[in-house]
Backbone as a printed PyTorch tensor [residue, N CA C, xyz], in Angstrom:
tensor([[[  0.8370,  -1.1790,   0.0000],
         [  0.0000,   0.0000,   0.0000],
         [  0.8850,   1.2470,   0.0000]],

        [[  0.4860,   1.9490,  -0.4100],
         [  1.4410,   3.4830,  -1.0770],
         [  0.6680,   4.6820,  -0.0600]],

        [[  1.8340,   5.1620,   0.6810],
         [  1.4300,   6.1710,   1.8190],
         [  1.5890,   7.5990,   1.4700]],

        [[  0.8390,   8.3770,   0.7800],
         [  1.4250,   9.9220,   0.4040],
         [  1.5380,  10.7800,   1.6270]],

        [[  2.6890,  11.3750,   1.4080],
         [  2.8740,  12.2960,   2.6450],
         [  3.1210,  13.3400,   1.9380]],

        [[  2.3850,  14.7160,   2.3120],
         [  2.7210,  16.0300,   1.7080],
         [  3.4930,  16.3750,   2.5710]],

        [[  4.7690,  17.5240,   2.0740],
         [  6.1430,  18.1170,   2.8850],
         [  6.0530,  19.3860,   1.9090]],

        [[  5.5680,  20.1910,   2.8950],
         [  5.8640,  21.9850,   2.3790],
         [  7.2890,  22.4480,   3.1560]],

        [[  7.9380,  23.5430,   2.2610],
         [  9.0070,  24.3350,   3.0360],
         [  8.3020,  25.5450,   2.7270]],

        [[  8.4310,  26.6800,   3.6270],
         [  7.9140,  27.4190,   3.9600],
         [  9.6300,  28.8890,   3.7670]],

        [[  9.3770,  30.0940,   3.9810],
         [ 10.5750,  30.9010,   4.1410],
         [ 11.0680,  30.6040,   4.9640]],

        [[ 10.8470,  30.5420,   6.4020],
         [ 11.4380,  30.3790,   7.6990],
         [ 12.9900,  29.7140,   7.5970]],

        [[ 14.0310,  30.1600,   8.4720],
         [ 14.8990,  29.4000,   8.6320],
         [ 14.9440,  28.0320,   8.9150]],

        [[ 15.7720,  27.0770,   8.5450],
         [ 15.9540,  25.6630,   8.9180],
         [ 15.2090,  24.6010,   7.6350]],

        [[ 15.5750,  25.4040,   6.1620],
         [ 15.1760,  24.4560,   4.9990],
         [ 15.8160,  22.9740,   5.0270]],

        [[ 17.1370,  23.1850,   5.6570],
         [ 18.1020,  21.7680,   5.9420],
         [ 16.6890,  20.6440,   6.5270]],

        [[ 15.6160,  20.3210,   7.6760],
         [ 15.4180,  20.0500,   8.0250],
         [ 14.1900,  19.2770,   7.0880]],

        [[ 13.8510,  20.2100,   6.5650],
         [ 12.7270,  19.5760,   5.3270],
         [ 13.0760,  18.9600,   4.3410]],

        [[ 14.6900,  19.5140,   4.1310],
         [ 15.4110,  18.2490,   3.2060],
         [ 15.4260,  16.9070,   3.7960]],

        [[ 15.8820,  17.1990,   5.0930],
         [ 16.0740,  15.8950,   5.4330],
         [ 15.0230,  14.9910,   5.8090]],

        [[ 13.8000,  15.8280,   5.6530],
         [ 12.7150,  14.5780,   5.8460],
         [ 12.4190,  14.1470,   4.7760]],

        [[ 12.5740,  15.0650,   3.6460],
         [ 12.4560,  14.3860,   2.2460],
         [ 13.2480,  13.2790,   2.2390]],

        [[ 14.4250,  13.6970,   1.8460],
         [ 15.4040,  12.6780,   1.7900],
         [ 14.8450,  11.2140,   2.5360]],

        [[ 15.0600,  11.3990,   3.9300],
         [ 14.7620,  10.0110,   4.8570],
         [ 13.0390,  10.0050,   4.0780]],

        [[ 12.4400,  10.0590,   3.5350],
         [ 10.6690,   9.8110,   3.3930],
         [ 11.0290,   9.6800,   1.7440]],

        [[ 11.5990,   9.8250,   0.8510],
         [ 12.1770,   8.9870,  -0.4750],
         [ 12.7890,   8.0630,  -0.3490]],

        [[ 13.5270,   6.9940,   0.8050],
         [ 14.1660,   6.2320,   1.3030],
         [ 13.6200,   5.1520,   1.5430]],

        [[ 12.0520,   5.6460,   1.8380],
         [ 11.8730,   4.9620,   3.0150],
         [ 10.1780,   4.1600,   1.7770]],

        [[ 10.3910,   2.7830,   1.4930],
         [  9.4900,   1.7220,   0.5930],
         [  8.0630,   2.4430,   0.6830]],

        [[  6.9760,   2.2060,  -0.3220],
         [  5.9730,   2.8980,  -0.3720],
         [  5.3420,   4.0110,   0.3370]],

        [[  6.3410,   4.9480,   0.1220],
         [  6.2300,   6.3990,   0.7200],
         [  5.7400,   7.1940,  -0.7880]],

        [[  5.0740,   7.9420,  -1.3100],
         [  5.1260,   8.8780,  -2.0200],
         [  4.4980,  10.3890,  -1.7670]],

        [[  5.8070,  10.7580,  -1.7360],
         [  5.9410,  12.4850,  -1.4860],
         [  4.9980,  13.5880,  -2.4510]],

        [[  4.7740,  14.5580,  -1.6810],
         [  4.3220,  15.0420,  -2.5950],
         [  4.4710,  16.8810,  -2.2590]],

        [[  5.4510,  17.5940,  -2.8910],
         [  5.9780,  18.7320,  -2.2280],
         [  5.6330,  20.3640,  -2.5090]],

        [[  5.6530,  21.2960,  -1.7400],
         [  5.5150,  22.2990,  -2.2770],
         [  6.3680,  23.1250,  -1.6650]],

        [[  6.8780,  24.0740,  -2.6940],
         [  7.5440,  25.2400,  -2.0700],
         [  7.2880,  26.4510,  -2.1840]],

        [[  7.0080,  27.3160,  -0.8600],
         [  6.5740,  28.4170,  -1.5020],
         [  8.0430,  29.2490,  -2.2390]],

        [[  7.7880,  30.6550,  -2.7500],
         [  8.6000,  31.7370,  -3.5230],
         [  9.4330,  31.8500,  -2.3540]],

        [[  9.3430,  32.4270,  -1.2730],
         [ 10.1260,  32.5240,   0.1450],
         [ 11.0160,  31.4940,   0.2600]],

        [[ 10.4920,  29.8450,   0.3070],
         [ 11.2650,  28.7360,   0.6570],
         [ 12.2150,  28.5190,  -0.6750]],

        [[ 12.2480,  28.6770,  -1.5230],
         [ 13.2850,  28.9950,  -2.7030],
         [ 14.5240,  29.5630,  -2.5450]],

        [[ 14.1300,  30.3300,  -1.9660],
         [ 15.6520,  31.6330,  -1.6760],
         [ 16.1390,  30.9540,  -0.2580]],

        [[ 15.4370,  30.7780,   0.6160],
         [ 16.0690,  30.3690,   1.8170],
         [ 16.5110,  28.9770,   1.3350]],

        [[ 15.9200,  27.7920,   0.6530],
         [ 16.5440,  26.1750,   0.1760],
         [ 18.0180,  27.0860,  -0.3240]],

        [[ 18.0810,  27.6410,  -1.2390],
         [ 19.3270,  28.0630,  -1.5440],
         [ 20.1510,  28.5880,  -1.1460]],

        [[ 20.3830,  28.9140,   0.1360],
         [ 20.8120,  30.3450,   0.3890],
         [ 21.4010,  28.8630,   1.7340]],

        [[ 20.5620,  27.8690,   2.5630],
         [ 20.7290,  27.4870,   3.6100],
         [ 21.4230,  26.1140,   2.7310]],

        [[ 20.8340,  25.4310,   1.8960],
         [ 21.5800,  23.8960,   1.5280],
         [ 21.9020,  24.0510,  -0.0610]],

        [[ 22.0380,  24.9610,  -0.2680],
         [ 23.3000,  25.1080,  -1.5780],
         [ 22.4080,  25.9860,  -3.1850]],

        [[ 23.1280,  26.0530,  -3.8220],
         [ 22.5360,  26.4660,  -4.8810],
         [ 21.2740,  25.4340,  -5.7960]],

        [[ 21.4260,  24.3880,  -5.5360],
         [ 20.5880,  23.4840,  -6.0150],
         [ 19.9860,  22.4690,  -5.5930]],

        [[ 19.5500,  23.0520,  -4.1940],
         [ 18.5720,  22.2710,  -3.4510],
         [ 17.5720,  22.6500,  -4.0760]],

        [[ 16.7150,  23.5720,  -4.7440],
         [ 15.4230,  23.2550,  -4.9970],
         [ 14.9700,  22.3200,  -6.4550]],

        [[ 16.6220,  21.7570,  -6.9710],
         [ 16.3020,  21.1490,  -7.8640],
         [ 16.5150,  19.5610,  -7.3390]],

        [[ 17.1370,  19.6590,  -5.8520],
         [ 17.5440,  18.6870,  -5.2700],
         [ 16.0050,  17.7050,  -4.8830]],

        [[ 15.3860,  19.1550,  -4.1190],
         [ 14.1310,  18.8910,  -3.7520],
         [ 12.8000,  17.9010,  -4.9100]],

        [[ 13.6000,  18.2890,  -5.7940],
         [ 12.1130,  18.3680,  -7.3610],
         [ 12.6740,  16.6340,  -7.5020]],

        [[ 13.8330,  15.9030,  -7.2630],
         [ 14.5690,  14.9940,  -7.8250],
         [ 13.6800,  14.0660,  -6.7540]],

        [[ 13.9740,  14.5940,  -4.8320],
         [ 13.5620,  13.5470,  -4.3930],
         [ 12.3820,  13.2030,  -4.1400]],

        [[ 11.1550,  14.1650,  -4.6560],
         [ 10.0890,  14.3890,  -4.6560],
         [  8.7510,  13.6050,  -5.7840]],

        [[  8.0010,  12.1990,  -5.1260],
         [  7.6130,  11.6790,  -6.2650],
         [  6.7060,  12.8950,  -7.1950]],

        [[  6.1820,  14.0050,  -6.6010],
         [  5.5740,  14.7860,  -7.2790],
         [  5.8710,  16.1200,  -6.4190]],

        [[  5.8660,  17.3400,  -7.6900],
         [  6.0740,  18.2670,  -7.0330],
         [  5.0800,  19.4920,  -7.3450]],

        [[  4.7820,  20.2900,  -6.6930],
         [  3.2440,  21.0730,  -6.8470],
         [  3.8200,  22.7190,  -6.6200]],

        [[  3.4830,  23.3890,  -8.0300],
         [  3.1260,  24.7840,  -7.4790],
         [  2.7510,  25.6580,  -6.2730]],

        [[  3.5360,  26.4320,  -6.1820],
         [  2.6640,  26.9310,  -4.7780],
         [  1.4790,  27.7950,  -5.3090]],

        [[  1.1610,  28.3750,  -6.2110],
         [ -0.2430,  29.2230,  -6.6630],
         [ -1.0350,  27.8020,  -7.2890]],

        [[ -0.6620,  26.7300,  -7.3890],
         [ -1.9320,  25.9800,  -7.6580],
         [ -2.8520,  25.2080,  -7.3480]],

        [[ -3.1630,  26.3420,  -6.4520],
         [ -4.5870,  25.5760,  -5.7260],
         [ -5.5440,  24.6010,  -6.2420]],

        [[ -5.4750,  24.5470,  -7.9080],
         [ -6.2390,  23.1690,  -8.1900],
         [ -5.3320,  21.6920,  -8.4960]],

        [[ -4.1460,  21.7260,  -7.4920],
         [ -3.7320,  20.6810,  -7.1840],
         [ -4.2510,  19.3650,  -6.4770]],

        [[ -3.9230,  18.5220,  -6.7850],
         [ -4.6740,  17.1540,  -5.7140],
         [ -4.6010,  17.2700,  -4.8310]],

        [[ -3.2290,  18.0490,  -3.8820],
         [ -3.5520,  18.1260,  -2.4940],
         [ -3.8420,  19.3620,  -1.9380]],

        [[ -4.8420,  20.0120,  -2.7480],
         [ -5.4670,  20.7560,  -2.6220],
         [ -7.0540,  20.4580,  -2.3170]],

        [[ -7.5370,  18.9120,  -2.3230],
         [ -8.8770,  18.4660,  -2.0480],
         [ -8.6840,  17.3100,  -1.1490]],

        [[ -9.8010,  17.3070,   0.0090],
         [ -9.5320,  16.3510,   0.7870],
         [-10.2130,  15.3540,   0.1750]],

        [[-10.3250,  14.6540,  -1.1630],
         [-10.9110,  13.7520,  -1.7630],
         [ -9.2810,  12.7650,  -2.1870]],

        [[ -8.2860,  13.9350,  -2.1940],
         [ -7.3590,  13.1740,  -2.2150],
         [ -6.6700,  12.5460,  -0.8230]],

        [[ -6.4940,  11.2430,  -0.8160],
         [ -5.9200,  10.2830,   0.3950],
         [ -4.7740,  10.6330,   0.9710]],

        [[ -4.1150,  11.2240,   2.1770],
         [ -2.8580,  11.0680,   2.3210],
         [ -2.5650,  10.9000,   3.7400]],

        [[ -1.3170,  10.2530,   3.9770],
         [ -0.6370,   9.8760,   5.8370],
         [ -0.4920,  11.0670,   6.4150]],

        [[ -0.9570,  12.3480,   5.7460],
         [ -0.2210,  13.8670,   6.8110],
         [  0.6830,  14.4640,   5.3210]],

        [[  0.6920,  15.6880,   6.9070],
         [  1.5610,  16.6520,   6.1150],
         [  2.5670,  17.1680,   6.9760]],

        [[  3.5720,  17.4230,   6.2980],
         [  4.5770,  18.5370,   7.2180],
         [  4.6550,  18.9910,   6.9500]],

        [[  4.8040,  20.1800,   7.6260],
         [  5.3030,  21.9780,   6.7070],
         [  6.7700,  22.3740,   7.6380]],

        [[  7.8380,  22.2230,   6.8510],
         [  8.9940,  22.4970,   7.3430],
         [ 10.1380,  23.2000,   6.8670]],

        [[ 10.8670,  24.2400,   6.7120],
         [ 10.5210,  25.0450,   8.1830],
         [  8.7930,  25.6140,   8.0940]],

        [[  8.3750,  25.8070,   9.0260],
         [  7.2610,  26.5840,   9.2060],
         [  7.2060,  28.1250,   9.6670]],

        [[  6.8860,  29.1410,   8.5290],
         [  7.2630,  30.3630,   8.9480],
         [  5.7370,  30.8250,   9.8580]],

        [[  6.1810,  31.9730,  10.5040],
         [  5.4780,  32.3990,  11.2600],
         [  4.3780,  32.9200,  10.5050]],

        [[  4.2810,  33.5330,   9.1220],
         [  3.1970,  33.6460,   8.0560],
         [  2.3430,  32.2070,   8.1620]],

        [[  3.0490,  31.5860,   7.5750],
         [  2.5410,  30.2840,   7.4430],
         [  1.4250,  29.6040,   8.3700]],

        [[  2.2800,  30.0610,   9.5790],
         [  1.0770,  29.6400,  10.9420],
         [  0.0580,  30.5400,  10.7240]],

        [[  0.3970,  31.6620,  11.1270],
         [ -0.9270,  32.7620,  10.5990],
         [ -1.8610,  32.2450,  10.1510]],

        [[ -1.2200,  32.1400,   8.7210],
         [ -2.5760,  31.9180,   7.7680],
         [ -3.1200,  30.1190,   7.8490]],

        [[ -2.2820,  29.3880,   8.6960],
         [ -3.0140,  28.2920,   8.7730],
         [ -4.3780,  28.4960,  10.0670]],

        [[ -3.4500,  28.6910,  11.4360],
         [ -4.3660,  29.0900,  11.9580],
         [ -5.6020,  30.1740,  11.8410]],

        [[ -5.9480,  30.3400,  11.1160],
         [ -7.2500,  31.5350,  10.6050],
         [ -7.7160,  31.0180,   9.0130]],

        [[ -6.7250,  29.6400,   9.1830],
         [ -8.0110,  29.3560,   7.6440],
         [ -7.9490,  29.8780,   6.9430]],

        [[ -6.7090,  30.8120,   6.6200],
         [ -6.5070,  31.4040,   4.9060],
         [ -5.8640,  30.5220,   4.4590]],

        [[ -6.7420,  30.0850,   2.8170],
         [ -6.1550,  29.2400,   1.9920],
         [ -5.8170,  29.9710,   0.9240]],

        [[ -4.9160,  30.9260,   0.8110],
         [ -4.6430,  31.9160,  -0.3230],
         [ -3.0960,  31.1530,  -1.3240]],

        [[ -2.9360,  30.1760,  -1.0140],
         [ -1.6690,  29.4990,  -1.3660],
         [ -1.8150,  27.7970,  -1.2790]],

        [[ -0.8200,  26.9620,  -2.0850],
         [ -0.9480,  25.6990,  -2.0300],
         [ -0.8890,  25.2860,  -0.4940]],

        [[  0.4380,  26.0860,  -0.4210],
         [  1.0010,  25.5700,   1.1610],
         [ -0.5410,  25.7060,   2.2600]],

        [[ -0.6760,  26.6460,   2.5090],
         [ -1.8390,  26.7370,   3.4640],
         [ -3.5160,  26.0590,   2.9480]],

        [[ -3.5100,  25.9430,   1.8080],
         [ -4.5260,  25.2700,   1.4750],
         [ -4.4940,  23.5890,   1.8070]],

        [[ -3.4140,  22.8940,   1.4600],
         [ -3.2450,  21.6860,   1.9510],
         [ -3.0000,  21.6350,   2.8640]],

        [[ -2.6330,  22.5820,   4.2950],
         [ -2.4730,  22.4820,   5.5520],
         [ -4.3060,  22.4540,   5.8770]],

        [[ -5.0810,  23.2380,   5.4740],
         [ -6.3560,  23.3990,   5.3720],
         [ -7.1520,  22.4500,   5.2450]],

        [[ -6.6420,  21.4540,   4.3980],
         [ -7.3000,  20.2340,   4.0760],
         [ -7.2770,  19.4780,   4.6810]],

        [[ -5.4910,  18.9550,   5.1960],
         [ -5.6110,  18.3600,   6.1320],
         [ -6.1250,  18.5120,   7.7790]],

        [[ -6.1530,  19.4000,   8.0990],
         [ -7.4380,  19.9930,   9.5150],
         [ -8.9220,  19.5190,   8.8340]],

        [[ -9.3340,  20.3490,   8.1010],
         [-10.5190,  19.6110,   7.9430],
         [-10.9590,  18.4290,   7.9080]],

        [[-10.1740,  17.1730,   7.1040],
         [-10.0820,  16.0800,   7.0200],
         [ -9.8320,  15.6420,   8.1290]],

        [[ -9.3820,  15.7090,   9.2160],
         [ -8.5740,  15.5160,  10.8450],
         [ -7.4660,  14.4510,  10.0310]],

        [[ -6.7130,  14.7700,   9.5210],
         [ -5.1930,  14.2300,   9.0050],
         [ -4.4690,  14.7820,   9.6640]],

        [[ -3.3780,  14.3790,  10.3850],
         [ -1.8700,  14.7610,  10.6690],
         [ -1.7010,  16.1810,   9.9390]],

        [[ -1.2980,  16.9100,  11.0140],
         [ -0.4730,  18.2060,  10.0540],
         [  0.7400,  18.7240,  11.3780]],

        [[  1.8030,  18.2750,  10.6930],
         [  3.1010,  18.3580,  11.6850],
         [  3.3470,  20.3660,  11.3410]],

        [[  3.8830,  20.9570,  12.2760],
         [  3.9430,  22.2970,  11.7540],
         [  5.5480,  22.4640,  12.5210]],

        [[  6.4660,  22.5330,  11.8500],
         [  8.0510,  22.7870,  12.6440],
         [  8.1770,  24.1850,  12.7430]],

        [[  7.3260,  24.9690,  13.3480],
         [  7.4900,  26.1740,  13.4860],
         [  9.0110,  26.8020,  14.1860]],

        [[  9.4790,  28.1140,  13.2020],
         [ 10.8670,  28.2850,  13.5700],
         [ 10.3970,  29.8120,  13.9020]],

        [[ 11.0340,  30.3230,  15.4060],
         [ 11.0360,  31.5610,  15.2390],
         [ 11.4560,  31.3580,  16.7930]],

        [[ 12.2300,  32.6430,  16.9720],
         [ 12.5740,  32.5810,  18.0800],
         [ 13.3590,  34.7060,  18.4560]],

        [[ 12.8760,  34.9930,  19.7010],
         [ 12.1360,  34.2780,  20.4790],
         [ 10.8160,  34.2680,  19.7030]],

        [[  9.7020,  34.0690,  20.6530],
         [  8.1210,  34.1920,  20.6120],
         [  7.9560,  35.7260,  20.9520]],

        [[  6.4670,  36.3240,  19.8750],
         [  5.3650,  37.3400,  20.5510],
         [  4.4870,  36.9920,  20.8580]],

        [[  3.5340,  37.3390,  21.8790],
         [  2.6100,  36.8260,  22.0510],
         [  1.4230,  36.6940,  21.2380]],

        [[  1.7290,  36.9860,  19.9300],
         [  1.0540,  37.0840,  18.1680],
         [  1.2020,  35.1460,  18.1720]],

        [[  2.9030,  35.2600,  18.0840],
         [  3.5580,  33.7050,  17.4620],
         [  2.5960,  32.4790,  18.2460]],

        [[  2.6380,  33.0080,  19.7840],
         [  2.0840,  32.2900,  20.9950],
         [  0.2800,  31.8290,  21.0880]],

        [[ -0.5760,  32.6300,  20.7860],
         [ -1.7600,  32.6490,  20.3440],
         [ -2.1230,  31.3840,  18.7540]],

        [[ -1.2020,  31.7740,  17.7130],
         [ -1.2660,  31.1780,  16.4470],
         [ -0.9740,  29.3540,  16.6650]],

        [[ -0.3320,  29.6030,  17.7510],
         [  0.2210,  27.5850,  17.6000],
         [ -0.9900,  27.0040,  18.8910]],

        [[ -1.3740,  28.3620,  19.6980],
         [ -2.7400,  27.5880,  20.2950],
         [ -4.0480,  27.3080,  19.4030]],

        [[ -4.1040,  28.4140,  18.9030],
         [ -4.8230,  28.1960,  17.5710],
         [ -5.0950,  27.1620,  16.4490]],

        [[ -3.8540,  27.1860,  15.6600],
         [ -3.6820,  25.9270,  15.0700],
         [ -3.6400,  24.5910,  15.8190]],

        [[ -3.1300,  24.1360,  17.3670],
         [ -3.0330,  23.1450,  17.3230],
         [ -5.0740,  22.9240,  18.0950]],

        [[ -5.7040,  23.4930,  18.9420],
         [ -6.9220,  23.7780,  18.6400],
         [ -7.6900,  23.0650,  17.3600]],

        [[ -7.1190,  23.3240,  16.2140],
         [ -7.4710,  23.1790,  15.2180],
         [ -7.3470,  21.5630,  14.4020]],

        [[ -5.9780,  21.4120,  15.1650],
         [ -6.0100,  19.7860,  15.1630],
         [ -4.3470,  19.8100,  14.7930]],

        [[ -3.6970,  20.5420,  14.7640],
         [ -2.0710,  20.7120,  13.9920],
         [ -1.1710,  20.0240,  15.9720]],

        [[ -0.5440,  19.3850,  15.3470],
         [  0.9740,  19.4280,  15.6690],
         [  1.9280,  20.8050,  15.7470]],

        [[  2.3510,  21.5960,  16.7320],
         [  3.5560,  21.8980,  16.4060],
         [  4.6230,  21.3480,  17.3480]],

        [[  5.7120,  21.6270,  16.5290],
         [  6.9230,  21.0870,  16.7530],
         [  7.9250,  21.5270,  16.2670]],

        [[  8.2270,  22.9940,  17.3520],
         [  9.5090,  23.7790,  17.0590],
         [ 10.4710,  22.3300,  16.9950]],

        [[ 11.6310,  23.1810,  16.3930],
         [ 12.8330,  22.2840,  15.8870],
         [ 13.5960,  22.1940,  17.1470]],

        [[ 13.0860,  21.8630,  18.0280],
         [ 14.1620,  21.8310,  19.5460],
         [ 15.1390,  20.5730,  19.2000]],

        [[ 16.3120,  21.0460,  19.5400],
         [ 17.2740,  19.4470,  19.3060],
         [ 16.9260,  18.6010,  20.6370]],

        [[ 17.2960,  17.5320,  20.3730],
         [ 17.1580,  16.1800,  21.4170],
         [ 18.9370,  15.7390,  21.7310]],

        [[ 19.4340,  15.8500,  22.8630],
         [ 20.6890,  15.9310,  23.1470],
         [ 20.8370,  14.7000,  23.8870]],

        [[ 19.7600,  13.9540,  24.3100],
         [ 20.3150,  12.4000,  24.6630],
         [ 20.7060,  11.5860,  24.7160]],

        [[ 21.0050,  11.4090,  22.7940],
         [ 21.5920,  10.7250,  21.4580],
         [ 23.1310,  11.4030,  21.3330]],

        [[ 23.0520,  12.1510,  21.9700],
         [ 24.4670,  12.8180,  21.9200],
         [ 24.6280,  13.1880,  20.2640]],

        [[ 24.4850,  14.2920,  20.3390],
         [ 24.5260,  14.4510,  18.6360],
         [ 26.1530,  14.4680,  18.5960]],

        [[ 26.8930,  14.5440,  17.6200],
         [ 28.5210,  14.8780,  17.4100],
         [ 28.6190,  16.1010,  16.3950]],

        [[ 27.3350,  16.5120,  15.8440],
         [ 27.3830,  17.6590,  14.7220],
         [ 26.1270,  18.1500,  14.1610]],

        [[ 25.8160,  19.0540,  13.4260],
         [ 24.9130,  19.7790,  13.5650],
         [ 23.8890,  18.6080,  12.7050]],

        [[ 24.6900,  18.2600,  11.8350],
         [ 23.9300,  16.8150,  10.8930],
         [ 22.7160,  16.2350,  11.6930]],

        [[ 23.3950,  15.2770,  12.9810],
         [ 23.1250,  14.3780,  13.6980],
         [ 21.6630,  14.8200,  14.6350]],

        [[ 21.6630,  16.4150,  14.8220],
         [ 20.9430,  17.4010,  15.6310],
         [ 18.9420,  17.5660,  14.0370]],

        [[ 19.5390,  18.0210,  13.0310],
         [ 19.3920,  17.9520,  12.1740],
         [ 18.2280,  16.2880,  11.6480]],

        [[ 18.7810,  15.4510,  11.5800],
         [ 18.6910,  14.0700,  11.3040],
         [ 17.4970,  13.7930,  12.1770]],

        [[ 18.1790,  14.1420,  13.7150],
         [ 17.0060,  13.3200,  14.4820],
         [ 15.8210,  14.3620,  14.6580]],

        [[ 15.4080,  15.3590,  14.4910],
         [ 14.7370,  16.4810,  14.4420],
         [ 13.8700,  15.9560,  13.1220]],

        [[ 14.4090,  15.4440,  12.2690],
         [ 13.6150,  15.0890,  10.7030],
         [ 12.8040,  13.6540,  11.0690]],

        [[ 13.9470,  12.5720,  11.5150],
         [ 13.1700,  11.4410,  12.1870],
         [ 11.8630,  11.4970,  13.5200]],

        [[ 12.0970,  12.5250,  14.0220],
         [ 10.9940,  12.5690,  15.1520],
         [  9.3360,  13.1290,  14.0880]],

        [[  9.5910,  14.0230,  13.5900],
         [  8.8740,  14.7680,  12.5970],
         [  7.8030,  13.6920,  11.7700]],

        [[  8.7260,  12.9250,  11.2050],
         [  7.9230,  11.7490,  10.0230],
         [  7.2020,  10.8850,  11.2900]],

        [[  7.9700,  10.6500,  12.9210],
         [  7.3710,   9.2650,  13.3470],
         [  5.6770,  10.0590,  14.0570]],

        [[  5.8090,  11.2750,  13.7400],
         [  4.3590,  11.6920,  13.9530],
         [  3.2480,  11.2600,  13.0740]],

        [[  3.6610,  11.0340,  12.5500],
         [  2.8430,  10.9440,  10.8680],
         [  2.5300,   9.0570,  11.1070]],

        [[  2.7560,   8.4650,  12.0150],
         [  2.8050,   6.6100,  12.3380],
         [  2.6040,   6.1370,  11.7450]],

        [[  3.5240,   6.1380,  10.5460],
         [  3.5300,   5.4330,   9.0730],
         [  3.6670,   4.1280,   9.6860]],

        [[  3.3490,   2.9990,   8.7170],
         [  3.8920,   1.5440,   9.2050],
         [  5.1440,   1.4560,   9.3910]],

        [[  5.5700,   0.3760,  10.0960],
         [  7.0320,   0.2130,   9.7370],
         [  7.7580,   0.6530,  10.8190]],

        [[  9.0500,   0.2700,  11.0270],
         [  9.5740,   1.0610,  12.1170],
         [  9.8860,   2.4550,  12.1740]],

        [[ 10.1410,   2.3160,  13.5650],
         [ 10.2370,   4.3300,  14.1710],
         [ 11.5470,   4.8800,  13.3940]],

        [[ 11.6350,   5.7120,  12.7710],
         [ 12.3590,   6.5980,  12.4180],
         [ 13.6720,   7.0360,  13.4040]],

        [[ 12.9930,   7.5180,  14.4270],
         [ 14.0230,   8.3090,  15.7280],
         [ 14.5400,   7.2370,  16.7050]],

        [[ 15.8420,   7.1190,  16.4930],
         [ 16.1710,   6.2390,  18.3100],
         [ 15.3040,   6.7460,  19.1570]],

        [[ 14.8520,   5.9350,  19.7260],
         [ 14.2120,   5.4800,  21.0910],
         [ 15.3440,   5.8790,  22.3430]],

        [[ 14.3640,   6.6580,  23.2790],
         [ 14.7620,   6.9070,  24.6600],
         [ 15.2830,   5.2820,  25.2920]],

        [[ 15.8880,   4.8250,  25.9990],
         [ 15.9670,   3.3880,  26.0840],
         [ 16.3910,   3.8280,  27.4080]],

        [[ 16.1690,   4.5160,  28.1620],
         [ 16.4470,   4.4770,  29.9010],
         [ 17.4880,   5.0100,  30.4090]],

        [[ 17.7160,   5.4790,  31.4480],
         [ 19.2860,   5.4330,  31.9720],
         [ 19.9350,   4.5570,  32.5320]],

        [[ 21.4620,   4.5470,  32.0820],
         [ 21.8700,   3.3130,  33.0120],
         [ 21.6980,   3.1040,  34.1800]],

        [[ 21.0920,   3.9110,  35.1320],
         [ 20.7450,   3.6760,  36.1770],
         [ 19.6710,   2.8190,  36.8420]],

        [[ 18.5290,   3.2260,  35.7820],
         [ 17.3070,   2.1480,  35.8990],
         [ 17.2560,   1.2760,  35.6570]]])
């Protein structure tokens, strides 16, 4: 059985992170992706993972979607899918998810999936918080969203920003409880217990 997962990048800092869920979610046996980027996430893919990540993106992507074309498939909840992530998630982005503007692919398939009650992971990046940012992720998650600033997990002992990176992408997809095994090492106790 074939699991579509939609993965938006958004402007926000931390495009590395949406690569890497692509990447690990093209990897990974009857997964098919399905991506959008907005005009914003263009300049930042390039600017953060090289000159040709957004062609990097289009390669690992079984399909890839306009951001003005709202009469895309995952633009209707008639189309089937495991979730969505929107990563990075800019603080626009939340905005207009939380308040139900569907003026764009990105927020329209975040839209769909709330309505539908589908998974919608949101890696919101911004730091610090206003109490604008603070309101919008009560809002959205209200609404039925996930968020999940990009906090690193230091238990795993990362050795580099990769490793910080990596498991931040693996925690992300194991929201989405695709079949199959977990993505993220597992907490496994302290040696003490």
């Amino acid at each position: 059985m074939m699991h579509r997962v939609v993965v938006a990048f958004t402007g926000a800092s931390g495009a590395a992170i949406g690569m890497r869920i692509l990447e690990r979610l093209a990897a990974r046996a009857g997964v098919e992706t399905h991506t959008v980027i907005s005009p914003h996430a263009e300049r930042t893919l390039r600017h953060e993972v090289g000159g040709d990540a957004v062609e990097r993106v289009a390669h690992l992507s079984s399909h890839r979607h306009a951001c003005d074309n709202i009469g895309a498939t995952i633009a209707s909840g008639s189309f089937c899918t495991a979730g969505m992530i929107v990563a990075p998630c800019s603080m626009r982005s939340l905005a207009a998810i939380s308040a139900g503007l569907s003026d764009n692919l990105v927020t329209r398939a975040a839209d769909v999936h709330l309505k539908e009650r589908k998974p919608l992971i949101l890696l919101t990046r911004e730091a610090p918080l206003h109490l604008g940012h603070l309101r919008n992720m009560v809002s959205a998650t209200e609404l039925g969203a996930v968020i999940m600033p990009p906090m690193p997990a230091f238990y795993h002992q990362p050795q580099n920003v990769y490793d910080i990176i990596d498991n931040i992408a693996a925690r992300a997809i194991d929201l989405l409880r695709l079949p199959g095994p977990q993505e993220a090492r597992a907490w496994r106790g302290s040696p003490t217990d």
